[in-house]
C-alpha positions as CSV (number, residue, x, y, z in Angstrom):
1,X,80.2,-119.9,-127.2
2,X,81.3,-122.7,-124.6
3,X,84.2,-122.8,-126.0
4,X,85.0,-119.5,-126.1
5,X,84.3,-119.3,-122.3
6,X,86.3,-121.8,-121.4
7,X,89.2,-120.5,-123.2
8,X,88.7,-116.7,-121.1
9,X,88.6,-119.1,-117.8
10,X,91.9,-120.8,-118.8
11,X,93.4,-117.5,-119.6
12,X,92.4,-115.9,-116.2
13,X,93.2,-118.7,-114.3
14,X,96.3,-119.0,-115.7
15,X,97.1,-115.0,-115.5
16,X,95.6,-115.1,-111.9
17,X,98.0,-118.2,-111.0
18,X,100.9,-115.7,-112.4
19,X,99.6,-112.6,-110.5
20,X,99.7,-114.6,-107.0
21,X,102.9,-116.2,-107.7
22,X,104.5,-113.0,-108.4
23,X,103.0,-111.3,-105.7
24,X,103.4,-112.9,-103.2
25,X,107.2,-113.8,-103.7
26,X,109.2,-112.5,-100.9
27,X,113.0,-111.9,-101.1
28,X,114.0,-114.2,-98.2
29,X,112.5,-117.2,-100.8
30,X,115.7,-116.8,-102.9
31,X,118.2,-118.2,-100.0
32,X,115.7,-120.1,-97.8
33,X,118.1,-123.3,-98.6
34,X,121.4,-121.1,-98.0
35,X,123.3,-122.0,-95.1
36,X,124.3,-119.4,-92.3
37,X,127.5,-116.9,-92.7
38,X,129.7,-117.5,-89.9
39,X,130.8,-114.3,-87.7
40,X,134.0,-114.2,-89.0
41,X,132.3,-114.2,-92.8
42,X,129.7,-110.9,-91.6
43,X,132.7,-109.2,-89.7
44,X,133.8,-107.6,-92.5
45,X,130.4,-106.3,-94.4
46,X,129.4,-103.2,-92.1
47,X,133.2,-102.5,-91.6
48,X,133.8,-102.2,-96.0
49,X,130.7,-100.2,-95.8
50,X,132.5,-97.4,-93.8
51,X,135.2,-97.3,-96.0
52,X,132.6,-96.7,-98.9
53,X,130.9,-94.5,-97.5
54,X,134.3,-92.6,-96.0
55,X,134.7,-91.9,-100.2
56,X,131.4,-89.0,-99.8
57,X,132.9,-87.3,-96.8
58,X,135.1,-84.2,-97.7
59,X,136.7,-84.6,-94.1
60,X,137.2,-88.3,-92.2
61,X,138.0,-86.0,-88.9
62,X,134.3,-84.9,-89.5
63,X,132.3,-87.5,-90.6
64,X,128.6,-86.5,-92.7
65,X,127.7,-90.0,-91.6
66,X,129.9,-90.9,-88.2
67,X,130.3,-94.5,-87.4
68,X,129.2,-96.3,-84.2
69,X,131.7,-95.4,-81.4
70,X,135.2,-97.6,-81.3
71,X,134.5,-98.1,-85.0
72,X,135.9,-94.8,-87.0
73,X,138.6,-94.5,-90.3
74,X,142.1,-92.9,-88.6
75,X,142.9,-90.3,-91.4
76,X,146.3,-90.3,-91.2
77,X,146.4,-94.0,-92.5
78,X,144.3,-92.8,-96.0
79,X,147.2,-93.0,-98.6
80,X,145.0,-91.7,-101.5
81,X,141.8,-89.9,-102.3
82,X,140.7,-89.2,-106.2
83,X,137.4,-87.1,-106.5
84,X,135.1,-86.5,-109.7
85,X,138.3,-83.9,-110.7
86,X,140.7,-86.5,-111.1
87,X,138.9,-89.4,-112.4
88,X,138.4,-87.6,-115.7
89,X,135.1,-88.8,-115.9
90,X,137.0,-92.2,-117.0
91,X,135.4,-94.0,-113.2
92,X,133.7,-92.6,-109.8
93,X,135.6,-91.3,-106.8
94,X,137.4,-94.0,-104.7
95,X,139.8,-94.2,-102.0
96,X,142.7,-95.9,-101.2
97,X,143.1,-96.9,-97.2
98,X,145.5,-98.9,-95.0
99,X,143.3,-100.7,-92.6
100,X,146.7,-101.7,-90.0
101,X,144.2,-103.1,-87.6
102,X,142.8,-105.5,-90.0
103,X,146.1,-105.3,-91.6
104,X,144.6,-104.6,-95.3
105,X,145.0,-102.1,-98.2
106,X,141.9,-101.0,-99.2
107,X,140.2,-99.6,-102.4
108,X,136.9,-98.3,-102.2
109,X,134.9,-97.0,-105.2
110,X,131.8,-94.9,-104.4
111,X,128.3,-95.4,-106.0
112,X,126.1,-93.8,-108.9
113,X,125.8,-90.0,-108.4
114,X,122.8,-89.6,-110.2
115,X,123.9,-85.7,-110.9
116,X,126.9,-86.7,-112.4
117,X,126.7,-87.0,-116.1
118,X,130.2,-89.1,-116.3
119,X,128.8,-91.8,-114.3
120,X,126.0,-92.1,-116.7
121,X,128.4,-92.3,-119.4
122,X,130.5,-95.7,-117.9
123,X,126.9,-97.2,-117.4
124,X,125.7,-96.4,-121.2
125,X,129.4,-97.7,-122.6
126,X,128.2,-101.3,-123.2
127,X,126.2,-103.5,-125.5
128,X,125.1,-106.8,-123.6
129,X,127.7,-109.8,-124.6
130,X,129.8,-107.4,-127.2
131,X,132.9,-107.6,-124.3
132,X,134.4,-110.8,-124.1
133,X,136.9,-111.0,-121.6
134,X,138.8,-114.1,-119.7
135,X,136.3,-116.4,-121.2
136,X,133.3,-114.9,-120.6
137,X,130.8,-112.1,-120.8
138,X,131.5,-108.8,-119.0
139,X,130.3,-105.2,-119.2
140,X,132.3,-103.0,-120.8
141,X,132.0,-99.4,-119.5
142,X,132.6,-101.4,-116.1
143,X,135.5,-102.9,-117.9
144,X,136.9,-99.9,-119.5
145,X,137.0,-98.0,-115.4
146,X,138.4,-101.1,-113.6
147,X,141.3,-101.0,-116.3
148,X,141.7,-97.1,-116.1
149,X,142.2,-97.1,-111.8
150,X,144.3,-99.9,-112.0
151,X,146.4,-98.7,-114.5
152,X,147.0,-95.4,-112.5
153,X,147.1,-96.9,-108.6
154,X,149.2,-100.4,-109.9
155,X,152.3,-98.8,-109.2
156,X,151.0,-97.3,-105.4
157,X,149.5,-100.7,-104.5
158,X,152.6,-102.9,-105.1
159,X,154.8,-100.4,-103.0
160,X,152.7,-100.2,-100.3
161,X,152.2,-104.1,-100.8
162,X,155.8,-104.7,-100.6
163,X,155.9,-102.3,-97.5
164,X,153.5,-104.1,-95.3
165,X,154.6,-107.5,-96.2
166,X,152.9,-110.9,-96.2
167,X,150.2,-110.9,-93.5
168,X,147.6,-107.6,-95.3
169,X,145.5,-108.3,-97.9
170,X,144.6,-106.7,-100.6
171,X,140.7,-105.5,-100.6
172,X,138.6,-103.9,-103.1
173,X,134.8,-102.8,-102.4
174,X,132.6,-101.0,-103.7
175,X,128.2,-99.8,-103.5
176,X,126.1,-100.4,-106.4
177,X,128.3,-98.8,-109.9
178,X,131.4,-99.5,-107.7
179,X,130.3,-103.1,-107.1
180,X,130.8,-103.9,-110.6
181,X,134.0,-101.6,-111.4
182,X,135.5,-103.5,-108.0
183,X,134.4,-107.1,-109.0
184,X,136.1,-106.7,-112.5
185,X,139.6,-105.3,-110.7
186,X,139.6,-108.1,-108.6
187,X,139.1,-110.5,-111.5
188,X,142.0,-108.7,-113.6
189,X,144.4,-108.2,-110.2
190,X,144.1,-112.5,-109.8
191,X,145.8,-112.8,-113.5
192,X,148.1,-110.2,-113.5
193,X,149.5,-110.6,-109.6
194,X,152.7,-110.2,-110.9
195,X,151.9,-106.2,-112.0
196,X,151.4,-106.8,-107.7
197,X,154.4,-108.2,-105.9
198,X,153.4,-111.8,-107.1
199,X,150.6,-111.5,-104.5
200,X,148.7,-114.8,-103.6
201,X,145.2,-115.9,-104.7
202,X,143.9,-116.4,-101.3
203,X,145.7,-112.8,-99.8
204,X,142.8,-111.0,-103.1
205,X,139.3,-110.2,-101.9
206,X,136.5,-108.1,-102.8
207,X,133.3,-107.2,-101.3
208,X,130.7,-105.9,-104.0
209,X,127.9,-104.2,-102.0
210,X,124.4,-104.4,-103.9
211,X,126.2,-105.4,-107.4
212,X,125.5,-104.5,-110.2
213,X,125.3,-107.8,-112.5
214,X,128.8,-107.2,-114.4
215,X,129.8,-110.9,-115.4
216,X,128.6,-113.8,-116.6
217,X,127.6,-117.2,-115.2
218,X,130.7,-118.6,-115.5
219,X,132.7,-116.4,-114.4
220,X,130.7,-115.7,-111.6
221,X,131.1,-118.9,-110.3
222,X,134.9,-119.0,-111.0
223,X,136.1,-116.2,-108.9
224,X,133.8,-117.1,-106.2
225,X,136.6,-117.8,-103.8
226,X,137.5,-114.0,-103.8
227,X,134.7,-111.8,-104.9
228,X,131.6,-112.1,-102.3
229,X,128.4,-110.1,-103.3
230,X,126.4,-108.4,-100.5
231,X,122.5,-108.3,-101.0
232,X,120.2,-106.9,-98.5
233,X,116.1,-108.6,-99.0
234,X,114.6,-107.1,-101.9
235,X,117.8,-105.0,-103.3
236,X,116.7,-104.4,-107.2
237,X,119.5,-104.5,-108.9
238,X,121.2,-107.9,-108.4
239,X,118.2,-109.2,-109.5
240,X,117.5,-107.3,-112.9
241,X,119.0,-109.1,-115.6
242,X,118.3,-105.7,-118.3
243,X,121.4,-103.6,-119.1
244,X,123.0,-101.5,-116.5
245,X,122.0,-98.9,-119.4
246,X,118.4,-99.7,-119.6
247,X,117.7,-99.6,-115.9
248,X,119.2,-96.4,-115.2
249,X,117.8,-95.0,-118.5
250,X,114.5,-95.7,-116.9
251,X,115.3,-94.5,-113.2
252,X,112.5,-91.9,-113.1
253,X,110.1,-94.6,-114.1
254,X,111.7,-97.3,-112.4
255,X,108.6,-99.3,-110.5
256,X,107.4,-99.4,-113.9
257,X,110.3,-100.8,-115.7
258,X,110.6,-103.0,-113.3
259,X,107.2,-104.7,-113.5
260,X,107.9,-105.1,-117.0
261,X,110.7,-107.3,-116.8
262,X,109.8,-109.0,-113.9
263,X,106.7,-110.3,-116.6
264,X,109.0,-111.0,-119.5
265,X,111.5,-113.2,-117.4
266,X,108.2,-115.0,-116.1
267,X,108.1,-116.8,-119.9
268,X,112.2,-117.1,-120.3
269,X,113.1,-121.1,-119.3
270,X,115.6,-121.5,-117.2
271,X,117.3,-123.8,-119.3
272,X,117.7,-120.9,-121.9
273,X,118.6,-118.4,-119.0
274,X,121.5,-121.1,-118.2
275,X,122.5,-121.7,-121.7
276,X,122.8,-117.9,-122.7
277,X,126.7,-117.0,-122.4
278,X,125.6,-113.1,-122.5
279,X,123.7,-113.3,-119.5
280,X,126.0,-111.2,-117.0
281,X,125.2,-112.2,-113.1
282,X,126.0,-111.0,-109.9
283,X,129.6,-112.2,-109.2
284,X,131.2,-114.2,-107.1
285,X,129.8,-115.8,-103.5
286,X,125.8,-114.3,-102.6
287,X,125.8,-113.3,-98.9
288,X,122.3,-112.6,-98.2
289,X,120.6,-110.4,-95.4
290,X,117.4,-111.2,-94.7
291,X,115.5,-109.1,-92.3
292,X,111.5,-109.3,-93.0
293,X,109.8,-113.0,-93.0
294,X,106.5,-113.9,-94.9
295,X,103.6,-112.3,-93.7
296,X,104.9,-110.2,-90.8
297,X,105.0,-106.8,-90.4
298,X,108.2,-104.9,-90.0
299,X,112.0,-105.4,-89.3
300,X,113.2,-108.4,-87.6
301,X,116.7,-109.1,-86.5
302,X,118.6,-109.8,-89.6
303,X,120.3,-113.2,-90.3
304,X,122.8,-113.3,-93.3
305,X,122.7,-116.8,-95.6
306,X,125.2,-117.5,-97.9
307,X,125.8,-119.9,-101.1
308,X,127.4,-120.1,-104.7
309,X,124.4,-120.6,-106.6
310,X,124.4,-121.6,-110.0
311,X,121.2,-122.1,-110.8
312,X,118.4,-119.2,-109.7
313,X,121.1,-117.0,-109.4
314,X,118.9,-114.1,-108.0
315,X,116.9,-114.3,-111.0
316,X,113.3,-113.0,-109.9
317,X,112.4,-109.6,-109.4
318,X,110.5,-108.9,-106.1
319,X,107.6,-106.7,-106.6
320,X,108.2,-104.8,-103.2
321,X,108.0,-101.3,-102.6
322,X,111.6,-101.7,-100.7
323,X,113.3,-103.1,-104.1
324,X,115.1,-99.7,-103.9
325,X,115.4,-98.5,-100.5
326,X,117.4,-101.8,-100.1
327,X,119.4,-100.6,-102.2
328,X,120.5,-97.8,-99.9
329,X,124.2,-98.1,-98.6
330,X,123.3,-96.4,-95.2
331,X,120.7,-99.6,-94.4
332,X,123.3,-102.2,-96.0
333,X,125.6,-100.7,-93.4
334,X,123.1,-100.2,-90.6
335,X,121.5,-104.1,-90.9
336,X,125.0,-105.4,-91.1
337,X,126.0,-103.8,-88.0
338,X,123.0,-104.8,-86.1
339,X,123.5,-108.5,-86.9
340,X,127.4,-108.2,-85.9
341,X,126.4,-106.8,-82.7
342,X,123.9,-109.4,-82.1
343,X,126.5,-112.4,-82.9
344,X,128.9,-110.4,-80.9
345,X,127.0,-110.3,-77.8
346,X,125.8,-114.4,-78.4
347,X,129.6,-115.1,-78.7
348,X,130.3,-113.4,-75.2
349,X,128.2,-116.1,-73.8
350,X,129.0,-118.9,-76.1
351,X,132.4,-119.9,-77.5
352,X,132.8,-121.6,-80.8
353,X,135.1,-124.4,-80.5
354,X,138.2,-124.4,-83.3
355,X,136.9,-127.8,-84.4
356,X,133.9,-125.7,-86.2
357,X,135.7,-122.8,-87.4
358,X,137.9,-125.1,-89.1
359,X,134.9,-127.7,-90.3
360,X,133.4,-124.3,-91.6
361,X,136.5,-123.9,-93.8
362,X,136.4,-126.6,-95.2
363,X,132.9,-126.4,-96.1
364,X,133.3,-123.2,-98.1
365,X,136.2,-125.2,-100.1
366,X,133.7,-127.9,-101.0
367,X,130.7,-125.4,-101.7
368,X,133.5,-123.4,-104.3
369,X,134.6,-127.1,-105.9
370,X,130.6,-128.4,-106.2
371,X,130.1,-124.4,-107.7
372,X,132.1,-125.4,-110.6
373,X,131.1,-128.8,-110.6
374,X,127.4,-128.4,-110.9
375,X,128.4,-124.9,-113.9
376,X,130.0,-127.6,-115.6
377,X,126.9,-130.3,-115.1
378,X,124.6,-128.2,-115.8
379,X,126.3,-127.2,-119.5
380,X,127.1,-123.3,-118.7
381,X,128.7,-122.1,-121.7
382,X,132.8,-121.5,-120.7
383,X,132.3,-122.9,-118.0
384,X,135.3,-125.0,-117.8
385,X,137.9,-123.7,-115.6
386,X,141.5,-125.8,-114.6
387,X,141.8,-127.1,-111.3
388,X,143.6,-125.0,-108.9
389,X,147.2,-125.7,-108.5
390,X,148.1,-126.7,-104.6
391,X,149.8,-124.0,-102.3
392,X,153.4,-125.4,-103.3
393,X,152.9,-125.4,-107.3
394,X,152.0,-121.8,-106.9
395,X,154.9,-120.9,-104.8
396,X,157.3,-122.3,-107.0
397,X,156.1,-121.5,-110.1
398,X,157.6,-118.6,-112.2
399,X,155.2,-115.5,-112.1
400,X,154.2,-115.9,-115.6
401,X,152.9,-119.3,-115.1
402,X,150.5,-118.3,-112.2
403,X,149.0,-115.6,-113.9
404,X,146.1,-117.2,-115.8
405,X,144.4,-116.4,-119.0
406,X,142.7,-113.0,-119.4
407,X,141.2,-114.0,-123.1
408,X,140.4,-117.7,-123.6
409,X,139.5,-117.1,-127.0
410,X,141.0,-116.7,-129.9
411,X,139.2,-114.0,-131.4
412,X,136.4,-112.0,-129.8
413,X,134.1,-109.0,-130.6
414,X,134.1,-105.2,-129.0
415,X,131.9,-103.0,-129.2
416,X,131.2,-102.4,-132.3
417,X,131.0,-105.8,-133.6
418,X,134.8,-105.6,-134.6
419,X,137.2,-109.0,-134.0
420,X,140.1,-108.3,-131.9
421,X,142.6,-110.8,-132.3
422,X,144.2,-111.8,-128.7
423,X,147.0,-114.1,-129.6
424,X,150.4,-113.4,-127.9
425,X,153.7,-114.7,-127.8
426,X,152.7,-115.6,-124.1
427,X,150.9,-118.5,-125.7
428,X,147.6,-116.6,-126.0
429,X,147.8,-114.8,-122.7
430,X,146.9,-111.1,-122.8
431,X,149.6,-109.2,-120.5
432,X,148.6,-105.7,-118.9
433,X,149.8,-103.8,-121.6
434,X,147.9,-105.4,-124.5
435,X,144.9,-104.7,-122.1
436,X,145.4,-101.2,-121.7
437,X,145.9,-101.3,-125.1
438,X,142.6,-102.7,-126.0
439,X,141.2,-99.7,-124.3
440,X,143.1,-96.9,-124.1
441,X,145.2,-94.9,-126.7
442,X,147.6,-92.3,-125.6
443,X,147.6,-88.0,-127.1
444,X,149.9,-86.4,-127.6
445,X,150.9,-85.6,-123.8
446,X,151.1,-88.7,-123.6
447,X,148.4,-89.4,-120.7
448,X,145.8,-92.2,-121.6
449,X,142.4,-91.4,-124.0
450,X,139.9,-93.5,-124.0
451,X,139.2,-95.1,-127.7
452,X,136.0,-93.5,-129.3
453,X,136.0,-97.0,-130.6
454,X,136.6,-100.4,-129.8
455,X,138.0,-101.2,-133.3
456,X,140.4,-98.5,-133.5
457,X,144.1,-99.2,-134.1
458,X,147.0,-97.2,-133.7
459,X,149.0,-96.1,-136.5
């Protein structure tokens, strides 16, 4: 009888230990040891967030949701808009947008639309780790929409590319299901930037607001240097390491769905979390906004951190009840802003010298080098990227050595469990048509069809 009560007071001790630990985790805990974004770093966030949410509006000249003052789109500089009528229910809406005062070209994808039964559809196109692409783990339905806007706006963006010249950048963003669509562009614009002008590395970024986890480990830390994920507090989804199809199946019951996992991932080791090469992450560089501090009430002047974390990678659920209202766009947006403003009007009393800014630099080279050092250490699978060519290598090497390898493998899976062989004569680099390819098939019109399967072939 002892015995059996001591075993009931391990067990509740133990469950209580877990029940404290897990309730009283607080989403500032995952970036407490995360450096500071500099201004120039936060600039951008509330600013993207316009142009996203510019992609709802039926009229830019009459904004649903207007901007602060000084801060508004010019509609006469939007070079393409594609509603739900024109995506073919193949991606969601997005925009594309010539930022001359920033001097970028934009692409902004829109959000879930919970009403709309085609956004359901990319979301349920995917079985976890059955997409292996460029060495790695991505989602597939993601993968299937990045290729499908590219493939139709390639031909738009190099012109106006080539128009501007050498001083824009090219930007992609996107909220939530756009965050992964835009992350996986971004990764198949860097190795095909000859299908763009031959546009640089460093002239590529993409913003991912409240991502959607898309990638995996490896090459979440590989493309770190252009793809930067935006996270407000307790956002849910960069955090929830289920399938894109899961969560969403569950969206009317979502509190409870999310308690579930956040107890299952309480007994997964992080050694095994690390080790798992289907595990698909948040990509690229984690900006954080923290705005609410450990037992205080309320909203508190936000301060964004920022890191390339390998390890707890956003890996706990927070059990708050504003793990979905920070998932919102408008309080992205709104938070951003407010901590802009606040830097802005520090800066007017305090000037930064040049010394720092460049110091700063150079720290975000060495945080992207010890990224992929510490992958590497730490024995994540693929995780084995070249080093980076300098500046001059790139510049005088032909086109079709820059672009790097899509498929590192020789043979990977689809969908349904089928090899697809990815050799080339390019010396085992898949070019842009063998990708569209791989996903589309063309009728008889000749306009692209997706493939009801993965395995198909064309006769």
């Amino acid at each position: 009888m002892s015995v059996a009560c001591g075993v009931e007071c391990v067990v509740f001790l133990g469950c209580a230990r877990w029940a404290w630990k897990r309730l009283t985790y607080v989403g500032s805990y995952d970036s407490e040891s995360w450096p500071p974004a500099s201004d120039d770093e936060i600039e951008p966030i509330p600013r993207l967030c316009r142009t996203i949410l510019a992609v709802y509006e039926d009229d830019l000249s009459h904004p649903r949701f207007p901007p602060p003052s000084g801060y508004g789109m010019n509609p006469k500089c939007l070079l393409k808009r594609v509603p739900y009528e024109e995506t073919q229910g193949r991606c969601p809406p997005y925009l594309i947008y010539a930022d001359h005062s920033h001097r970028e070209i934009i692409l902004a994808v829109r959000g879930l639309n919970l009403s709309r039964e085609s956004d359901y559809k990319v979301l349920l196109d995917n079985r976890l780790g059955m997409q292996m692409f460029d060495g790695g783990y991505v989602h597939h339905g993601l993968l299937k929409a990045a290729t499908f806007i590219l493939n139709r706006e390639s031909e738009l963006l190099r012109r106006v590319i080539g128009e501007v010249g050498e001083e824009y950048k090219l930007v992609f963003t996107g909220h939530s299901l756009g965050s992964g669509v835009v992350a996986l562009m971004a990764v198949i614009v860097v190795n095909h930037r000859d299908r763009f002008g031959g546009i640089e590395r460093d002239r590529i970024r993409c913003y991912a607001i409240a991502p959607a986890r898309c990638m995996s480990l490896n090459l979440a830390v590989k493309y770190a240097d252009v793809i930067n994920s935006v996270v407000l507090q307790d956002d849910f989804l960069p955090r929830t390491p289920t399938p894109l199809e899961h969560i969403f199946g569950s969206i009317f019951c979502l509190p409870c769905f999310l308690f579930l996992v956040c107890l299952r991932d309480t007994f997964i080791p992080e050694k095994r979390k690390l080790n798992d090469p289907r595990r698909l992450y948040a990509p690229g560089r984690m900006y954080h906004i923290v705005e609410r501090k450990v037992c205080r009430c309320g909203r508190f002047p936000p301060e964004v951190r920022t890191a390339i974390p390998v390890e707890g990678r956003f890996e706990h659920i927070v059990l708050s009840c504003n793990a979905t209202s920070d998932h919102g766009l408008l309080w992205i947006e709104r938070e951003s802003q407010k901590l802009f403003n606040i830097r802005k009007e520090d800066a007017a009393t305090t000037t930064a010298p040049v010394q720092q800014k460049m110091e700063r630099k150079q720290t975000l080279e060495k945080e992207y080098k010890g990224a992929l050092e510490r992958a590497v250490t730490l024995n994540v699978p693929h995780a084995n990227p070249p080093l980076e060519p300098t500046a001059d290598e790139i510049n005088s090497a032909p086109l079709e050595i820059q672009s790097e390898t899509i498929i590192n493998s020789s043979h990977s899976e689809n969908q349904n469990g089928v090899a697809l062989k990815t050799e080339s004569k390019s010396g085992g680099r898949t070019n842009w048509d063998e990708l569209v390819e791989m996903l589309f098939t063309r009728n008889e019109s000749g306009s692209l069809v997706l493939k009801k399967k993965m395995g198909e072939r064309e006769s």
